[in-house]
C-alpha positions as CSV (number, residue, x, y, z in Angstrom):
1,X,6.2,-15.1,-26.2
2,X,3.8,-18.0,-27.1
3,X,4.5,-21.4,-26.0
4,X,2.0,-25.1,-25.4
5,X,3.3,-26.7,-22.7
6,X,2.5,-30.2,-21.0
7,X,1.2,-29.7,-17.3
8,X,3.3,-32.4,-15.6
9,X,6.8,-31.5,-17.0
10,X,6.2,-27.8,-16.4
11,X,5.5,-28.6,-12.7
12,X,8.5,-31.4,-12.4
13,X,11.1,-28.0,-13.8
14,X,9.5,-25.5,-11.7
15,X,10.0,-28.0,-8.6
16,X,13.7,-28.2,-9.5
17,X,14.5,-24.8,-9.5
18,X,11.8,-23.1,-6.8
19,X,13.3,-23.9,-3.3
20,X,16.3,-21.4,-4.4
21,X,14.4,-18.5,-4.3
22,X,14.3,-16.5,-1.0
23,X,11.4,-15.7,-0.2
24,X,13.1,-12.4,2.1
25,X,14.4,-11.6,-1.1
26,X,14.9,-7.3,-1.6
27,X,14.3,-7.3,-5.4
28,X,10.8,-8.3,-6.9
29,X,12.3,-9.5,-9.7
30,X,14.3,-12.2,-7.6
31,X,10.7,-14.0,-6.4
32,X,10.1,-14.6,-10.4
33,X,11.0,-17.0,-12.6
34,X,13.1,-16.6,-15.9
35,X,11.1,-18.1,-18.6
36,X,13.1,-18.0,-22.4
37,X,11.5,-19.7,-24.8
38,X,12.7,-20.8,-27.9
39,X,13.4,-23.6,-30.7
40,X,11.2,-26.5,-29.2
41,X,12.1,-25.6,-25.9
42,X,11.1,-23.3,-22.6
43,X,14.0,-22.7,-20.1
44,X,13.5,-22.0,-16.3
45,X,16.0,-20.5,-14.2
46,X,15.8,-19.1,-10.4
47,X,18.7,-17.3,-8.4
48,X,19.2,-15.9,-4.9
49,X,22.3,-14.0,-6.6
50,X,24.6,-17.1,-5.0
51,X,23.1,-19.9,-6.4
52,X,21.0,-20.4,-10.0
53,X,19.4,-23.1,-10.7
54,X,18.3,-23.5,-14.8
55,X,15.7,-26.4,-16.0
56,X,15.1,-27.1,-19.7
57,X,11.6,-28.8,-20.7
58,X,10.5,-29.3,-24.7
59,X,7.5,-27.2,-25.2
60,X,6.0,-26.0,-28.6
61,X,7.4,-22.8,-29.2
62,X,4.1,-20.9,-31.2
63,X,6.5,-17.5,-30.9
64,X,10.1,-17.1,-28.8
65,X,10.3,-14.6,-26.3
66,X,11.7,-14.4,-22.5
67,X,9.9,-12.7,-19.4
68,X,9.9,-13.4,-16.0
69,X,6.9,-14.4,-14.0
70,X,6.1,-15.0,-9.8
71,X,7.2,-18.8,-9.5
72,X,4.9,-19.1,-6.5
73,X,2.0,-18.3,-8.4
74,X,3.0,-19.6,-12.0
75,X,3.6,-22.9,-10.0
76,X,0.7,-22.8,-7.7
77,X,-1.4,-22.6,-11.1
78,X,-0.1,-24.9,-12.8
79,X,-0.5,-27.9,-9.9
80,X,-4.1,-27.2,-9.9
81,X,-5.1,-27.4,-13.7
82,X,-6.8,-30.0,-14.6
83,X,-5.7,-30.9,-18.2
84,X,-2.3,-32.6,-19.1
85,X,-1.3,-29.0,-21.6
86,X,-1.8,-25.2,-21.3
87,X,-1.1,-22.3,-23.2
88,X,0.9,-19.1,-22.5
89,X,1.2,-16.1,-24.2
90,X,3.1,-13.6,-23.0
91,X,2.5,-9.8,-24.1
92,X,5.4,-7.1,-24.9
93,X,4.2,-5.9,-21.5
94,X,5.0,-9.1,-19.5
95,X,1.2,-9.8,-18.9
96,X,0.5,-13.7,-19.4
97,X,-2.6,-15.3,-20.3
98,X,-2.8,-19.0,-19.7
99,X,-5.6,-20.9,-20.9
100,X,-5.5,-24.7,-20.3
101,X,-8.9,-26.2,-20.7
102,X,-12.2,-24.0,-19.5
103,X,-9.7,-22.6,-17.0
104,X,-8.0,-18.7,-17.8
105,X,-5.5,-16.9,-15.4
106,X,-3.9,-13.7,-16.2
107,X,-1.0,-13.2,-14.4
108,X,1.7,-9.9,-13.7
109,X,5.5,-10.8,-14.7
110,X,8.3,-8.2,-14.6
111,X,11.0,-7.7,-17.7
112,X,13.9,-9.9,-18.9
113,X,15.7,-7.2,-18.7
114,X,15.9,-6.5,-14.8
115,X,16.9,-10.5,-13.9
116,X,20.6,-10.9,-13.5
117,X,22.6,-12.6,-16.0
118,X,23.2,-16.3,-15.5
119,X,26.7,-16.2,-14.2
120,X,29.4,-17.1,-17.0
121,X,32.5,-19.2,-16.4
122,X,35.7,-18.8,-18.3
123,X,38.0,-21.4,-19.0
124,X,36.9,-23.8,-16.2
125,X,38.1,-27.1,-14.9
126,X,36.1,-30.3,-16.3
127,X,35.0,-33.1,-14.2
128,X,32.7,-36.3,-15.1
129,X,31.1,-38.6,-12.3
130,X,28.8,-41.1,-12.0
131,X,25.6,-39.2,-10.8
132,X,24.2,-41.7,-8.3
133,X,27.9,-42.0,-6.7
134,X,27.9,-38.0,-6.5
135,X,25.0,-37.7,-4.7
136,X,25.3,-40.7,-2.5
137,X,28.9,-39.2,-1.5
138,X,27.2,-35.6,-0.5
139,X,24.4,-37.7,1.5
140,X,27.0,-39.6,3.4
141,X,29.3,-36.7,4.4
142,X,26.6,-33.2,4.2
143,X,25.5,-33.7,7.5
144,X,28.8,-32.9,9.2
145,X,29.2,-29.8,7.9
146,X,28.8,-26.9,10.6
147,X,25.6,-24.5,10.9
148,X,27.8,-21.7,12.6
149,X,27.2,-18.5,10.6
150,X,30.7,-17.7,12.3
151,X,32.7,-20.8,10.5
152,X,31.8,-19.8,6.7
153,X,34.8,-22.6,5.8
154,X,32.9,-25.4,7.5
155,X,29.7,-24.0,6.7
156,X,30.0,-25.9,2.7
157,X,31.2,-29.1,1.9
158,X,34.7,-29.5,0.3
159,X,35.3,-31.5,-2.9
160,X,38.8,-32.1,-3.5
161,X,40.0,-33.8,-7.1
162,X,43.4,-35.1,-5.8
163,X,45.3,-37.9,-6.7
164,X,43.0,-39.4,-9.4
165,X,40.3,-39.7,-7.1
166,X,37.3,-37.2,-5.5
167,X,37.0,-36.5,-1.7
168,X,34.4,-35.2,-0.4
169,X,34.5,-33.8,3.1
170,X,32.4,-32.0,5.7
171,X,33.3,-31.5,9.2
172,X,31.9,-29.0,12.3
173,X,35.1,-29.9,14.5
174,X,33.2,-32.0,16.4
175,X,33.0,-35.0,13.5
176,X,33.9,-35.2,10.2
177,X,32.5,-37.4,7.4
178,X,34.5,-38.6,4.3
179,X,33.7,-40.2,0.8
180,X,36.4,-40.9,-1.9
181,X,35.1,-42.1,-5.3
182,X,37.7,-42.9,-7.9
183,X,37.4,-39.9,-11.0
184,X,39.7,-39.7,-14.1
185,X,40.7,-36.2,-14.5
186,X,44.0,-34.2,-15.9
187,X,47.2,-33.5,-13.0
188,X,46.4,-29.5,-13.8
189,X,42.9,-30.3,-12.5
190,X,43.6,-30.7,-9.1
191,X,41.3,-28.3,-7.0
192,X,39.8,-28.0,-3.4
193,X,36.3,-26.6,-4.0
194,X,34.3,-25.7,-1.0
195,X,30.6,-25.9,-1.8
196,X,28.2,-24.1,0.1
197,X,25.4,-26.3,1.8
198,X,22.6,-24.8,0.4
199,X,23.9,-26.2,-3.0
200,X,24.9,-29.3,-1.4
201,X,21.5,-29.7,-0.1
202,X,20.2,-28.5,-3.9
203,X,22.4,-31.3,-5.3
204,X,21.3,-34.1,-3.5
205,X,17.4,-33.2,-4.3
206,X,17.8,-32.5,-7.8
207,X,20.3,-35.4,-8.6
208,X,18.9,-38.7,-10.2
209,X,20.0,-42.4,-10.3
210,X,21.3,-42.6,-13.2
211,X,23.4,-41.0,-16.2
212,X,26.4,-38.9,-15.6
213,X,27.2,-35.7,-13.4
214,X,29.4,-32.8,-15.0
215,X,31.4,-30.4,-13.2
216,X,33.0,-27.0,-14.2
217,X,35.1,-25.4,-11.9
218,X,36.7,-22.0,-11.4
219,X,38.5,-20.5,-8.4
220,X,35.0,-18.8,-7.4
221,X,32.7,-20.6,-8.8
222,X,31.3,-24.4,-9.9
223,X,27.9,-25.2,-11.9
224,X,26.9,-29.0,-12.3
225,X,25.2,-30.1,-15.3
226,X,22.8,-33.1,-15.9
227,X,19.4,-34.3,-16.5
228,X,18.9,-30.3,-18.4
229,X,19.5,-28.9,-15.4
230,X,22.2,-26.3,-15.2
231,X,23.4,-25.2,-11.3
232,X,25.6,-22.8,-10.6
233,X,26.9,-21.5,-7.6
234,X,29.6,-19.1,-5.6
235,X,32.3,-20.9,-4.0
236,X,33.3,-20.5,-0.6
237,X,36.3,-18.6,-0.6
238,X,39.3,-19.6,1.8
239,X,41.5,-22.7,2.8
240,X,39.8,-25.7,3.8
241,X,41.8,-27.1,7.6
242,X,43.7,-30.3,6.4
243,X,41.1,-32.8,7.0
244,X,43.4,-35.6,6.8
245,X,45.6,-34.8,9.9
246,X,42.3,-35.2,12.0
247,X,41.8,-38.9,10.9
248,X,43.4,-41.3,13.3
249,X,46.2,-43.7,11.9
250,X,45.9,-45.8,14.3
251,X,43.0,-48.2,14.1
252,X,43.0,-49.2,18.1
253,X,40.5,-52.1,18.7
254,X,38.0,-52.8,16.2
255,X,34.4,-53.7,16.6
256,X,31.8,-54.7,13.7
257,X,28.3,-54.2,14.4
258,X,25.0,-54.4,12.4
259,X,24.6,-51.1,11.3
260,X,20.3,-51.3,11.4
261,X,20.3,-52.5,15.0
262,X,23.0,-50.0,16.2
263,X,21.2,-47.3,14.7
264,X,17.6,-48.7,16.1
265,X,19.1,-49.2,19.3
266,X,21.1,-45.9,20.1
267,X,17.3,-44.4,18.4
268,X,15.5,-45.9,21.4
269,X,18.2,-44.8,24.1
270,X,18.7,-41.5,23.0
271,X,15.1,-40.8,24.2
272,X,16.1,-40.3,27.4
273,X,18.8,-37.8,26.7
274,X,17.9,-34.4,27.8
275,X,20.9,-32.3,25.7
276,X,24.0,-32.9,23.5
277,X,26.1,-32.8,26.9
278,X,24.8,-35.8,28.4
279,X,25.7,-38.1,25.7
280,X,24.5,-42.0,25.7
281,X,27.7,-44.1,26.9
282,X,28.4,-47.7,25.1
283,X,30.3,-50.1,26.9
284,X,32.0,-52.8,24.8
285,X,32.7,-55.9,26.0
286,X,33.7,-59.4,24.4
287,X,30.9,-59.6,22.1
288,X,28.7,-57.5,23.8
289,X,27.6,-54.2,23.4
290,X,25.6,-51.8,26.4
291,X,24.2,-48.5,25.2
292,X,23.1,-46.4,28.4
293,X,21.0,-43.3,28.2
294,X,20.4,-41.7,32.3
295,X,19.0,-38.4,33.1
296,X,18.7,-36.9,36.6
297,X,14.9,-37.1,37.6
298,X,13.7,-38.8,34.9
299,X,15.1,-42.1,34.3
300,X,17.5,-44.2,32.5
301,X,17.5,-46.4,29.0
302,X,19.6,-49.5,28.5
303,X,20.2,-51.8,25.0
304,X,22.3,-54.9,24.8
305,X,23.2,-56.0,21.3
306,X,25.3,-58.6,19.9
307,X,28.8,-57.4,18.5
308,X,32.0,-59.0,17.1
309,X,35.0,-57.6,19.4
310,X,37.2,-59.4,21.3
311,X,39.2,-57.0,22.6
312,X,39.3,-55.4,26.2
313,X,36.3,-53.8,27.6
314,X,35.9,-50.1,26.4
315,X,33.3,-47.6,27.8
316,X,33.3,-44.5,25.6
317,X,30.5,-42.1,25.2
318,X,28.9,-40.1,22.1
319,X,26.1,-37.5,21.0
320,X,23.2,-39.8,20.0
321,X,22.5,-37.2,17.2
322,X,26.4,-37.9,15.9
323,X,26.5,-41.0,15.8
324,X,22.7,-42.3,14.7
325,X,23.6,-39.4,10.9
326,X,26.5,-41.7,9.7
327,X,24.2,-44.7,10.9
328,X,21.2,-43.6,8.8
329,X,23.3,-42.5,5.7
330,X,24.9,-45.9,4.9
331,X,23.2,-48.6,3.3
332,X,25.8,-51.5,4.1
333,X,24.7,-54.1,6.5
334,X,27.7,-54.2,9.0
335,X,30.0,-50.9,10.4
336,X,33.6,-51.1,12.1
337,X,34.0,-48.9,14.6
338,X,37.7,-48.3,16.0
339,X,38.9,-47.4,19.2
340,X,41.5,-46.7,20.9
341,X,40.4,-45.3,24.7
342,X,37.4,-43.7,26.4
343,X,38.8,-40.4,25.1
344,X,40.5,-40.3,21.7
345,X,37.9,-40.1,18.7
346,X,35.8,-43.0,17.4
347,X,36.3,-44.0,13.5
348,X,33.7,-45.2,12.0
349,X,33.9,-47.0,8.8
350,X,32.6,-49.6,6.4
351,X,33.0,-51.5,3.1
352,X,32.7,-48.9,1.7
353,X,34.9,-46.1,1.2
354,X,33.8,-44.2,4.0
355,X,35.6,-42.8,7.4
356,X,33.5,-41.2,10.1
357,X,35.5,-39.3,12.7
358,X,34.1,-38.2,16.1
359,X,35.4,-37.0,19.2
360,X,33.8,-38.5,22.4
361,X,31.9,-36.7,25.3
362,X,33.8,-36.3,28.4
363,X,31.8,-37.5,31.2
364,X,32.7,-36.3,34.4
């Protein structure tokens, strides 16, 4: 393999496709990178066996070939040269020389032939979304999902094409977060897909602003495609809980807040609270808003902020953590949040559509 390759795009794929590898990972192979070049082109894929990510950049293609070489220190390498192209050429013995200016590195790769294939879908499902609505939907809801080794099903985030419309949903038990985006897709389509959060996470670093999103889907597996990047990934495998039975229908007394001075002001108060337990405690009352933080031996916090609610005066109490992700995902000026006592959950929503659902602390 022989390939001239511009510096800055060659560090862009590598970035894209890196943070998959585990570095704990049993096979040598598994810390390399899959480099096939051919036809004007160099692909770039990493696995972890779960997950594979693939980036395409145009190179010139001198003479095709495919190795695999350490993507620590192919990357590391290429972020320090200090001229915009380099060449590689690889020998039958995985051994490449890359010579980019007066600097020369020889570097150790392993064979093409010990990497696992890229995993290969048959007859999947076909989705097309709006890329920056994807990703924006996985930002708003990701954060609920649960890090419990011991709950794989709320460990990933579930995408479910329903209706004539995509829901995405995470939850922990404690809260769950939900985004619905209107999709066009066939009535055979309709899946529940539960995505682990590693890709989740993958997605919403990878993703760009603009263009469109596909997604292919089996029963065990889903890859997105955009931007020539290819990711694939396992599904979880199960029965996501009903998420909609957990969603209040009653909407209680409602109160619309600015969502940056909420957020700055349960921030500030929650420095004063020592563990999840303890909670801050807001106290609504007619247009008016008290956000108390106390902690035995050390102290106490208190906000005031002006809200619109005319209702009857409500003290409820949340995890500061909880409520502040919702809060900091959003990008909408005002939030609604709906209540119905000090000890049925909070909904959180906005103009959006968006529903946040979490369960109050019980203060004794």
């Amino acid at each position: 393999m022989k390939i001239k390759v511009n510096k800055e795009a060659m560090i862009d794929c590598l970035q894209k496709i890196q943070s998959v590898i585990n570095p704990r990972n049993a096979l040598p192979v598994l810390s390399n990178v899959l480099m096939k070049a051919e036809a004007g082109k160099l692909e770039l894929t990493a696995t972890d066996m779960s997950l594979t990510v693939r980036a395409t950049l145009d190179a010139e293609v001198l003479e095709a070939g495919t190795t695999t070489l350490p993507a620590k220190r192919i990357f590391g390498v290429f972020r320090e040269l200090s001229v915009e192209e380099a060449e590689m050429d690889v020998s039958d013995q995985n051994v490449a020389s890359i010579q980019a200016g007066s600097s020369y590195f020889r570097i150790h790769g392993i064979s093409e032939a010990d990497y696992p294939n890229l995993p290969e879908m048959a007859d999947p499902k076909v989705y097309v979304v709006d890329q920056a609505a994807f990703r924006n939907m996985l930002k708003l809801t990701s954060y609920g999902a649960s890090v419990d080794a011991n709950r794989p099903l709320l460990n990933g985030v579930l995408l479910s094409f329903k209706a004539g419309k995509l829901s995405v949903v995470a939850t922990d038990s404690r809260r769950l977060a939900l985004a619905e985006h209107e999709v066009e897709f066939p009535a055979d389509a309709e899946l529940d897909l539960i995505v682990p959060l590693k890709t989740v996470e993958e997605l919403v670093r990878t993703l760009g602003e603009n263009g469109t999103l596909k997604i292919l889907a089996t029963p065990k597996q889903i890859a997105f495609e955009f931007d020539r990047i290819l990711i694939v990934s396992k599904l979880v495998e199960g029965t996501y809980p009903n998420f909609r039975q957990v969603i209040p229908q009653a909407n209680g007394e409602r109160v619309a807040m600015e969502r940056e001075t909420l957020l700055t002001a349960v921030r500030r108060t929650s420095q004063l609270v020592i563990d999840a337990v303890s909670g801050v405690k807001l106290t609504f009352t007619k247009n008016r808003l008290e956000i108390l933080a106390t902690a035995p031996e050390i102290g106490e916090a208190r906000e005031t902020m002006d809200v619109k609610y005319k209702g009857p005066d409500i003290a409820i109490s949340f995890n500061p953590a909880f409520l502040m992700d919702p809060l900091k995902a959003l990008t909408t000026d005002e939030v609604y949040l709906d209540l119905m006592d000090d000890t049925s959950p909070g909904v959180l929503r906005s103009s959006i559509s968006f529903v946040y659902v979490l369960m109050p602390i019980r203060v004794s």
